[in-house]
C-alpha positions as CSV (number, residue, x, y, z in Angstrom):
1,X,0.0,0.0,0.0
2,X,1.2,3.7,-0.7
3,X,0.0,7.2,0.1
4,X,-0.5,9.7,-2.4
5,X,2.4,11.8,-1.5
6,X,4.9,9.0,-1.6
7,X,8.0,9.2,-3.9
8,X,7.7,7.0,-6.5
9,X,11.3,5.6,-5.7
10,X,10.0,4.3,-2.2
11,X,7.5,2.2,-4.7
12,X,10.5,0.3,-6.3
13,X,11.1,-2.6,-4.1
14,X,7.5,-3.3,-3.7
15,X,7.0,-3.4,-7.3
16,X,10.0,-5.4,-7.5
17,X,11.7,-7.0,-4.9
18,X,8.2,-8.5,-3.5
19,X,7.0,-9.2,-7.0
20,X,3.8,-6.9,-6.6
21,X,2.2,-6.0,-10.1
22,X,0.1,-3.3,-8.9
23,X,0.0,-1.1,-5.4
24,X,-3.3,1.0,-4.2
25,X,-3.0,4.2,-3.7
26,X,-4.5,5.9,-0.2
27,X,-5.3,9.6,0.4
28,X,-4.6,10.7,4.2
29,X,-8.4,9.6,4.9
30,X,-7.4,6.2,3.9
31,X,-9.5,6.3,0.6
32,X,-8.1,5.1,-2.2
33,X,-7.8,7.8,-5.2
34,X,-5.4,5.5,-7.5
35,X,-3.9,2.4,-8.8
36,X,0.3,2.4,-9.4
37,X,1.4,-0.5,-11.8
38,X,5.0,-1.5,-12.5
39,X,4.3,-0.2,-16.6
40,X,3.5,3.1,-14.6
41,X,6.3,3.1,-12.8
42,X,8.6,2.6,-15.4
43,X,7.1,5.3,-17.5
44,X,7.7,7.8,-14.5
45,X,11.3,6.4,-13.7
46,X,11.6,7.0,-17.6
47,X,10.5,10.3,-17.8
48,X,11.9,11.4,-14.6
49,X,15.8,10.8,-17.2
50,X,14.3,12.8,-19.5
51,X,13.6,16.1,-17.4
């Protein structure tokens, strides 16, 4: 599980190292406001070179 204002580096070894393929995303009330998969971290690891 992740918060919305988690670095998506901190996301890496769950997506990863404990072979997760996607990781719900919470808001501070504990609602969930998203869905982060390994393509989307990828893309934003990507990008993140390209900046």
């Amino acid at each position: 599980m992740a918060y919305e204002d988690d670095h998506i580096v901190a996301l890496v070894p769950m997506l990863s190292d404990q072979g997760l393929h996607h990781i719900p995303v919470l808001d501070a009330q504990q609602q969930l406001v998203g869905i982060i998969t390994q393509s989307d971290l990828i893309a934003a690891l990507f990008n993140s070179k390209l900046a």
